[in-house]
C-alpha positions as CSV (number, residue, x, y, z in Angstrom):
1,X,-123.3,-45.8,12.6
2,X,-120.5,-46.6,9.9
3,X,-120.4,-43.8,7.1
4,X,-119.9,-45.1,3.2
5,X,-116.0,-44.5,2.6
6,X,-115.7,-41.6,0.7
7,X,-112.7,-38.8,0.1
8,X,-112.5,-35.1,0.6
9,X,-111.4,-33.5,-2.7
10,X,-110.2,-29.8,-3.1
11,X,-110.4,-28.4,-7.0
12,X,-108.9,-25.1,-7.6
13,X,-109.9,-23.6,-4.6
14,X,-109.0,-19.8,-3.4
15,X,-109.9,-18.1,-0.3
16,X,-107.8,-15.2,1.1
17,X,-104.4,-15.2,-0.3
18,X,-104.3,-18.7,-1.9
19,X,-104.9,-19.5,-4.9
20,X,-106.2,-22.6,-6.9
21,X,-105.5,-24.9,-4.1
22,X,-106.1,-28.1,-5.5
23,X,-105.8,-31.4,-3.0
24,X,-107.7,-34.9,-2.2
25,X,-107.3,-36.5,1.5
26,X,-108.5,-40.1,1.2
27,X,-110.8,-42.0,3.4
28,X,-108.5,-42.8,7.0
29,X,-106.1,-41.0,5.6
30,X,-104.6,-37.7,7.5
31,X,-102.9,-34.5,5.4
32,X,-101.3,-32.1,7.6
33,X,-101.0,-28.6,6.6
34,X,-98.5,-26.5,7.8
35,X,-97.2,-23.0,6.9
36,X,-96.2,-19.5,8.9
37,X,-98.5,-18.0,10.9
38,X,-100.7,-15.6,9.1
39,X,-100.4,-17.8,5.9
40,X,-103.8,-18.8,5.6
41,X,-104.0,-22.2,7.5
42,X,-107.6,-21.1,9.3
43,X,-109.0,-19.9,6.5
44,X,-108.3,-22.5,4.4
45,X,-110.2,-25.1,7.0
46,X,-112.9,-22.7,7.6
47,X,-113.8,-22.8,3.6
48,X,-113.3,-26.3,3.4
49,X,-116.1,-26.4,6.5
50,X,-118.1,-24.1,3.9
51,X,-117.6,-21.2,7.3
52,X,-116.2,-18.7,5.1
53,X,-116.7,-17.8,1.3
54,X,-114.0,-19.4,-1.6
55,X,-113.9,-20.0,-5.2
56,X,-113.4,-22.8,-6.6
57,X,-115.4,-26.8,-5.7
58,X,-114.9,-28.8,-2.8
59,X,-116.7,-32.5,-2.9
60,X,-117.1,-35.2,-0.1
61,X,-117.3,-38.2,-2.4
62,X,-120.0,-37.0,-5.0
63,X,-121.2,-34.6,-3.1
64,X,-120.2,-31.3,-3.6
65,X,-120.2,-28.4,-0.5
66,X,-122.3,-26.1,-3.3
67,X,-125.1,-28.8,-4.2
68,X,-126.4,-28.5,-0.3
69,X,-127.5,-26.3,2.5
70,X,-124.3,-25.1,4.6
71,X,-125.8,-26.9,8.0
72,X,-125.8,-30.2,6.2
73,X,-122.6,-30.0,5.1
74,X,-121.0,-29.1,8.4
75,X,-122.5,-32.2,9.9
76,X,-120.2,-34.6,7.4
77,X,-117.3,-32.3,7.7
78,X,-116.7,-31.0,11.0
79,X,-114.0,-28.3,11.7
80,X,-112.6,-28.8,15.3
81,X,-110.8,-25.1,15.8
82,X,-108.2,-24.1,18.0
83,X,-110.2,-22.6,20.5
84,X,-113.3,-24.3,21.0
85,X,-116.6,-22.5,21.9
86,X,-119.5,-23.6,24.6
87,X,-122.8,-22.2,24.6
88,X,-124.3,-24.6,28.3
89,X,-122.8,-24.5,31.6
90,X,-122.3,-28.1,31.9
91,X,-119.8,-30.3,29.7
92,X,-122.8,-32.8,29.1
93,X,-125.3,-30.1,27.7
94,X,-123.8,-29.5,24.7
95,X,-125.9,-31.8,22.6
96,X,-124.5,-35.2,23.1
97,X,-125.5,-38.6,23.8
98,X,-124.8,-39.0,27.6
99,X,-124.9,-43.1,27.6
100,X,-121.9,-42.9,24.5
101,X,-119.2,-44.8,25.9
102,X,-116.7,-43.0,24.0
103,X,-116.1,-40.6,26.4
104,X,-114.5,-43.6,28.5
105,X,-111.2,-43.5,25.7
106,X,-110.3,-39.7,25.4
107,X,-107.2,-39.9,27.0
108,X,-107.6,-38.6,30.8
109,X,-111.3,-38.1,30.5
110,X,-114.1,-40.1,32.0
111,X,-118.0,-40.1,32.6
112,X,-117.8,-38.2,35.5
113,X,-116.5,-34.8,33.0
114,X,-120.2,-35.0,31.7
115,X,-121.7,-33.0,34.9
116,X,-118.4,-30.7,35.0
117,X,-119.1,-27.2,34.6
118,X,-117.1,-25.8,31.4
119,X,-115.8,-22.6,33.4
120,X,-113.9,-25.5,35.4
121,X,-111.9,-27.0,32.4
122,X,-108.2,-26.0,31.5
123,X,-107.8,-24.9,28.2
124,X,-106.4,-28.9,27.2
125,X,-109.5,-30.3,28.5
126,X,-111.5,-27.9,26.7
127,X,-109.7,-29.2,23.4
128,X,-109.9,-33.0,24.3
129,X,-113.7,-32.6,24.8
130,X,-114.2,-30.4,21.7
131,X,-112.9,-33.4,19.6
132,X,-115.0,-35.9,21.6
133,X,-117.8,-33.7,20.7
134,X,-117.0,-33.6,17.1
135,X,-116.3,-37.2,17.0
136,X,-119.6,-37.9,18.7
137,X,-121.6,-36.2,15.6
138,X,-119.7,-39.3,13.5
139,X,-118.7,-37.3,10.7
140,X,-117.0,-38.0,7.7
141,X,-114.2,-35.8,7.3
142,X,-112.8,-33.7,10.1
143,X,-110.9,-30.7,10.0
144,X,-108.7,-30.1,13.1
145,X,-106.8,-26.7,13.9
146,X,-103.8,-27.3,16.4
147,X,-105.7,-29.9,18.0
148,X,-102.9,-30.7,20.7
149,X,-101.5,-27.2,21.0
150,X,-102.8,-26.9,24.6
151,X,-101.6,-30.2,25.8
152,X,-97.8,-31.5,27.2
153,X,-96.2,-33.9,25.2
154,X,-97.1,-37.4,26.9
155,X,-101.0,-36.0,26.5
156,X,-100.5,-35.4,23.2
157,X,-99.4,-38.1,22.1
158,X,-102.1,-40.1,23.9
159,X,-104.6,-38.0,21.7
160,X,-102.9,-38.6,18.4
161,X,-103.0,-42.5,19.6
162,X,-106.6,-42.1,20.3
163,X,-107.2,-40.0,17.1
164,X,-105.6,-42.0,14.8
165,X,-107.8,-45.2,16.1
166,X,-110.9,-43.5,15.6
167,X,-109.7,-41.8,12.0
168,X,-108.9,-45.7,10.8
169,X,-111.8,-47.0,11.5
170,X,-114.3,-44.9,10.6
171,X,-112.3,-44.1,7.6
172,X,-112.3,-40.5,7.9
173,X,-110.9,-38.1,5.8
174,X,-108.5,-35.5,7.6
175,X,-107.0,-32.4,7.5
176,X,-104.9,-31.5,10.2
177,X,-102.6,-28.7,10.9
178,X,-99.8,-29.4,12.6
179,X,-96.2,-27.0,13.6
180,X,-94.4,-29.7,15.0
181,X,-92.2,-32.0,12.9
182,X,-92.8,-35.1,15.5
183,X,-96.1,-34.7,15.0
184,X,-96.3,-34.2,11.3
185,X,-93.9,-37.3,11.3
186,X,-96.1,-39.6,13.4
187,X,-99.7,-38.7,12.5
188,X,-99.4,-38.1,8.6
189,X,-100.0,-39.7,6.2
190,X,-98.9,-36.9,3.6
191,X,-97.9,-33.5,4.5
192,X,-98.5,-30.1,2.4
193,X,-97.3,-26.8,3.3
194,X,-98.5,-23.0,2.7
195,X,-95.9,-21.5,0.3
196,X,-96.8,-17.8,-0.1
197,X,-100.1,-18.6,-2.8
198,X,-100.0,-22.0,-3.1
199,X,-99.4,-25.6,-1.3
200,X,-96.4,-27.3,-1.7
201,X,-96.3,-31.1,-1.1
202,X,-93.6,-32.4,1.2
203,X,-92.7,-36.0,2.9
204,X,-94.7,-36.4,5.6
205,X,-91.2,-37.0,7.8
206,X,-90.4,-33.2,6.9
């Protein structure tokens, strides 16, 4: 199922030590965030997901995070974090749809993952599953922390491939953060970066 297109709009928004971040990611479009570590880069995801408290108004098209229940938010804008978490023994347990061919295009994966048990997964098949289980939910705006960290470079770059196809055609909204400059320089489509209290925009090649 196809989502209406619809953009993810920050307004004066402070959690931690930002302050009146203010920033709209349009549909199929990708913002990466970067900054220092410490600087706030979690947090500011895990407000935007509605996970931890913040002034200020965050809207998915019309709707605004505020206007509805937290658990009906979080199922439009899904927060993919670094290290993922799994509550069933088995890969295929967690609450997805088994016959969804999807799991055929993550890069490396394949039906068979489905009766793997998790405690048998490295920690970059762990984060290649966690976004095919996000992606499964068909959200409208994900939030992804590090997504590729674990992975070697060929891998990742298979899984921005793979991302960015999905992100285009559902026309998803996306904030990703991101370290490397390669990254930032193939996957964005406009790139901001923590600057003690406050965002900076930057070209998405720096």
């Amino acid at each position: 199922m196809e989502h209406a297109v619809m953009d993810l709009c920050l307004q004066e928004v402070s959690v931690g030590a930002l302050r009146g971040v203010s920033l709209t990611i349009g549909s199929g479009e990708v913002t990466c965030l970067s900054g220092p570590s410490g600087s706030g880069k979690s947090r500011l995801l895990r407000a935007v997901a509605d996970l931890d408290p913040h002034d200020g108004r965050i809207f998915l098209g019309e709707d605004e995070q505020n206007a509805m229940p937290a658990n009906r938010w979080r199922e439009q804008v899904i927060m993919v974090p670094a290290d993922s978490q799994w509550w069933y023994d088995a890969v295929g347990d967690h609450g997805v749809d088994r016959d969804d061919a999807m799991i055929d295009r993550v890069p490396g994966m394949g039906r068979e993952v489905l009766d793997w048990p998790v405690n048998r997964l490295s920690s970059g098949e762990r984060q290649r599953l966690a976004l095919w289980r996000a992606l499964v939910r068909n959200p409208r705006a994900l939030l992804l922390d590090e997504p590729t960290a674990n992975l070697d470079d060929d891998m990742a770059e298979a899984v921005e491939r793979w991302l960015l196809d999905e992100i285009r055609r559902r026309q998803m909204a996306v904030l990703w953060v991101a370290h490397d400059r390669a990254q930032i320089h193939r996957v964005a489509d406009h790139h901001v970066a923590i600057c003690g209290s406050a965002l900076e925009a930057r070209d998405a090649g720096d």
